[in-house]
C-alpha positions in Angstrom: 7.9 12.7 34.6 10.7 10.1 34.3 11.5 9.0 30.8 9.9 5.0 31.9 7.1 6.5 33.1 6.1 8.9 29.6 6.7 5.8 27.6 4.2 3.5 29.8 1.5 6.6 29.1 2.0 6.4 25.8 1.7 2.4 25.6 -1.5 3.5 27.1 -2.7 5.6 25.3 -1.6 3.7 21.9 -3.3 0.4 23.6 -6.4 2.5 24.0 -6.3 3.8 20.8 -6.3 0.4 19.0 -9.1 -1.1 21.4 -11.5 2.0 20.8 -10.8 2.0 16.8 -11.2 -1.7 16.9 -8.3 -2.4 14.4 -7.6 -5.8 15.3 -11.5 -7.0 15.6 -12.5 -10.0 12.9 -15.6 -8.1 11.1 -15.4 -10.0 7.9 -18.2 -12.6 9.3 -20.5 -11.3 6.8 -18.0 -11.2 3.8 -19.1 -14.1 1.4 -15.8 -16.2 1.0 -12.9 -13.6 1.9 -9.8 -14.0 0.6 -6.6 -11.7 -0.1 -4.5 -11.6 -3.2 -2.6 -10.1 -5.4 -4.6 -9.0 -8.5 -3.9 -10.8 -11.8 -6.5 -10.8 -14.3 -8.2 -7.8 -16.3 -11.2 -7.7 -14.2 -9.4 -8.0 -10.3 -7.3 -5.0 -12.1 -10.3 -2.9 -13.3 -12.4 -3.4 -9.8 -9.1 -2.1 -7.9 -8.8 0.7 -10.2 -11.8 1.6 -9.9 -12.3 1.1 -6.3 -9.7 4.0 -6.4 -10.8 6.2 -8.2 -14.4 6.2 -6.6 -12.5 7.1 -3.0 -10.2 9.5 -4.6 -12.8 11.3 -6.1 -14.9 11.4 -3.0 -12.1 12.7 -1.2 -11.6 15.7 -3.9 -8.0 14.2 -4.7 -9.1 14.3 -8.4 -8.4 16.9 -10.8 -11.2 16.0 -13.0 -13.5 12.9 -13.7 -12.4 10.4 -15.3 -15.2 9.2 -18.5 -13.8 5.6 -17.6 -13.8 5.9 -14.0 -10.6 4.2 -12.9 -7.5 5.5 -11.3 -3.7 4.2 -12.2 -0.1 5.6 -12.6 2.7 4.7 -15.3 3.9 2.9 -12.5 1.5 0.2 -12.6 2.5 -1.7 -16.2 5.4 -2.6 -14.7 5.8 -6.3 -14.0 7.2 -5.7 -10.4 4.2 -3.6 -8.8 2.1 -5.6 -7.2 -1.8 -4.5 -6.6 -3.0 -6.4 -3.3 -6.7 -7.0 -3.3 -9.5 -8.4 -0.6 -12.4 -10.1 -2.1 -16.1 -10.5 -0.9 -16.1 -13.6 -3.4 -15.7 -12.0 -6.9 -15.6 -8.1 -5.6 -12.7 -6.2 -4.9 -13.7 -4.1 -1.9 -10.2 -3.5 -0.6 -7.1 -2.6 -2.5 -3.5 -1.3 -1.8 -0.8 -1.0 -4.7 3.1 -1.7 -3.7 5.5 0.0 -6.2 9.7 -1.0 -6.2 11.9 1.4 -6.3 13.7 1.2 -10.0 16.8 3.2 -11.8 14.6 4.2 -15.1 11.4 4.8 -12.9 12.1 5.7 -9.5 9.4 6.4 -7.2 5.9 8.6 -7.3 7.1 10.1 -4.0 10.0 11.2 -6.2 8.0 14.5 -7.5 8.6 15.4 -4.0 10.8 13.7 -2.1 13.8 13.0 -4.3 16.2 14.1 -2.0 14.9 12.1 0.8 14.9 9.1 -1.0 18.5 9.2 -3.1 20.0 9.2 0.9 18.1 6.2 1.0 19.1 4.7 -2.0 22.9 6.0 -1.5 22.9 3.3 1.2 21.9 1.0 -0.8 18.5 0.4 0.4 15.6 -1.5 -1.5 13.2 0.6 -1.2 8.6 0.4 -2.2 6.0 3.2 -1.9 2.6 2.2 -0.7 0.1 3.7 -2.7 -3.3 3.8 -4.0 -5.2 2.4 -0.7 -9.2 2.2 -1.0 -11.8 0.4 0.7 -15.5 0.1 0.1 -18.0 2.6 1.5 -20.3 0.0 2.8 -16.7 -1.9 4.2 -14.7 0.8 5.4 -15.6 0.2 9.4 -14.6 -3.1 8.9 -10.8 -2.8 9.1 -10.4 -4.3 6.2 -7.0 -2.7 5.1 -5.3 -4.1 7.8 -5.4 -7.5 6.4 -4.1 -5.8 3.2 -1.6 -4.3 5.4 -0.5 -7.3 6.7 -0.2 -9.0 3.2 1.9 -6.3 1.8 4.1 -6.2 5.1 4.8 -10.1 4.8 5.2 -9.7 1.0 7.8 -6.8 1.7 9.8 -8.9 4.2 10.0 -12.0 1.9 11.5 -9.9 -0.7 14.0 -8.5 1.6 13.0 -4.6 1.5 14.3 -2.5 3.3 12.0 1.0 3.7 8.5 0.9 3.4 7.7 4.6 2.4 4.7 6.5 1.9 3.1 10.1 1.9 -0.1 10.4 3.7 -2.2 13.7 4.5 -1.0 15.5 7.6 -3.7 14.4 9.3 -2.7 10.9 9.6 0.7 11.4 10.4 -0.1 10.6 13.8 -1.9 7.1 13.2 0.9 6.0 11.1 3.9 6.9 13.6 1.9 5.5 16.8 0.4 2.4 15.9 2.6 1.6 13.0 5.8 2.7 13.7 7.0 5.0 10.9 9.4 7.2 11.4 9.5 11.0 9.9 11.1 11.1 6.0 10.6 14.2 4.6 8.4 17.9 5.6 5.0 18.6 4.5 4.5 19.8 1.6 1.6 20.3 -1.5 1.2 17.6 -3.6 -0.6 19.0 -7.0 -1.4 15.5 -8.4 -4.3 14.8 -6.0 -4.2 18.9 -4.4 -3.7 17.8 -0.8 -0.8 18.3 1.6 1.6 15.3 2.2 3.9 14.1 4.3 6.5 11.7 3.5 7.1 8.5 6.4 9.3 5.6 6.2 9.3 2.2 8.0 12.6 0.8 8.0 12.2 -3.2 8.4 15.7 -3.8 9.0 14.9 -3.7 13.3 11.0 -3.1 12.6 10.5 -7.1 14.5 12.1 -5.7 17.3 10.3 -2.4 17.7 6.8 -4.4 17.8 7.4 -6.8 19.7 9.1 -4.1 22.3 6.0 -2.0 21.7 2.8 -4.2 21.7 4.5 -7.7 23.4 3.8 -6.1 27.1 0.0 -5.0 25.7 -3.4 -7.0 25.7 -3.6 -9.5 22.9 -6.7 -7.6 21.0 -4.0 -4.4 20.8 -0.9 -6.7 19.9 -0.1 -5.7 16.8 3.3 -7.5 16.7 1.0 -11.0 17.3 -1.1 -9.6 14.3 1.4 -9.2 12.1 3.8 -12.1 12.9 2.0 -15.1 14.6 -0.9 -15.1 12.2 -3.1 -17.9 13.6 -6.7 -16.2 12.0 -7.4 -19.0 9.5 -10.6 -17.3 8.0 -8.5 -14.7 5.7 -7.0 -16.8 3.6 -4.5 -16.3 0.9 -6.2 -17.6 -2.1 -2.7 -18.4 -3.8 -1.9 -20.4 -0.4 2.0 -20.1 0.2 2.8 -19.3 -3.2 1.4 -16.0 -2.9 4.7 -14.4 -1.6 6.4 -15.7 -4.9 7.7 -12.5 -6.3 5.7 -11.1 -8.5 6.5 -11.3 -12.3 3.4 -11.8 -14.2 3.3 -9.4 -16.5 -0.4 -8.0 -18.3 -1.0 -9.3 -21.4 -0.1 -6.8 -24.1 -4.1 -6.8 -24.6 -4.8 -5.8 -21.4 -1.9 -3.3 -21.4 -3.3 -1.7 -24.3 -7.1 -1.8 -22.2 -6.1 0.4 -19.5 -3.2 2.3 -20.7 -4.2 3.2 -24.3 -7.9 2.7 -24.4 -9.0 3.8 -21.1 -6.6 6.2 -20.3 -3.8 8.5 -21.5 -1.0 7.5 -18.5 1.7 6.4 -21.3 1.6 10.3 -22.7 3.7 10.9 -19.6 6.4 8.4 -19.9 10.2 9.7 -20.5 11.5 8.9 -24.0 13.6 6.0 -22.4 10.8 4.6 -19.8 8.4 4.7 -23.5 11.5 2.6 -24.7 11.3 0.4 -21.9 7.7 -0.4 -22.0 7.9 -1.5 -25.8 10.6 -3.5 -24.9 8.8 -5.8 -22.5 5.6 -5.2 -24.5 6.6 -5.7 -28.3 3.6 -5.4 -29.7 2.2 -2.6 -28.0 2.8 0.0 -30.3 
């Protein structure tokens, strides 16, 4: 089979793929007042957390429950992260967390993919993990992270990244790398923090525009994934910020709520390096 012909079967079969899982179907009819953001006060923070933990624990990624039932890293108090959310009015039922890459911090997917990601960054290549992605039970066959998705893809392009990166369970390699276009980063291996396998996947947006619309531009509209993600015309998912959603995000917790989740509620600061601990007080003063 000649080299034209294998790629046209697997436009196929990737066109096919996206009409049976329904990706790109609008199911948020019955969503009271939908809107995407990026989380900013205590209680958007808390529902996301939350809406985490309940899937991780489901999924046995949990070493043990947690009394306040949320789920967050060290890497969240820092002002640059940025927690997406989608809201059924006041409820978070979908979240994904965007972390950039940083000297003091680096990466989670640094516990095992260092080596990976210093070629990366030897190239001098802005780099953000996608992380902590949840949806509702009740929500899930609703597609509702690929609205997230799409936020944090636009987000990542306005503040000029260049790698999307990401470790995912084996068994999702496949979804990633034919519908989204990630390329391979790093082997499987165990990851002990939520006692899974993982592999590691990188999307490099330098030429990602060009790849879409080479893939999906010659497919049916309702499996066009570069018209989903670049010629957004579906008014009923709004950004609740409007256009100053994609400013870059700098608003730092309050030292209150710092203290709420990563004193009262949970024991993440325990981890921190002597000089990351240094950091933190620096930004946060009063913390103590």
């Amino acid at each position: 089979m000649g080299t034209l012909a294998v790629d046209r079967t697997s436009d196929r079969r990737r066109s096919i793929r996206i009409k049976r899982s329904a990706l790109l179907q609008n199911k948020i009819d019955d969503i009271d007042r939908p809107s995407i953001k990026i989380a900013e006060t205590r209680d958007e923070l808390e529902q996301a957390f939350s809406l985490v933990y309940q899937s991780y624990l489901k999924l046995g990624y949990l070493r043990e429950p947690n009394p306040f039932k949320i789920s967050l890293s060290i890497y969240h108090i820092l002002p640059e992260t940025v927690v997406f959310v989608f809201k059924s009015y006041l409820r978070v039922i979908c979240t994904l967390t965007q972390v950039f890459d940083s000297k003091l911090f680096g990466l989670p997917m640094d516990a095992l993919y260092r080596e990976q990601l210093d070629s990366l960054r030897n190239e001098n290549r802005q780099l953000v993990e996608i992380s902590a992605l949840a949806t509702s039970e009740e929500t899930r066959w609703q597609n509702l992270f690929m609205y997230l998705c799409r936020a944090m893809f636009c987000y990542a392009m306005y503040q000029n990244v260049n790698d999307l990166c990401i470790m995912v369970n084996p068994k999702h390699v496949e979804f990633y790398k034919r519908i989204f276009l990630f390329e391979d980063l790093g082997p499987e291996k165990y990851y002990p923090n939520v006692r899974a396998p993982a592999v590691a996947l990188r999307l490099n947006l330098d030429d990602i525009l060009g790849k879409l619309k080479d893939t999906y531009c010659s497919l049916d509209f309702d499996s066009n994934l570069y018209s989903f993600f670049y010629r957004i015309t579906n008014n009923q998912v709004t950004a609740s910020n409007g256009e100053h959603s994609l400013v870059k995000n700098e608003r730092m917790m309050d030292t209150d709520t710092v203290r709420y989740f990563f004193v009262q509620k949970t024991n993440v600061l325990e981890q921190a390096t002597p000089e990351q601990r240094e950091y933190i007080e620096s930004i946060y003063p009063n913390l103590h």
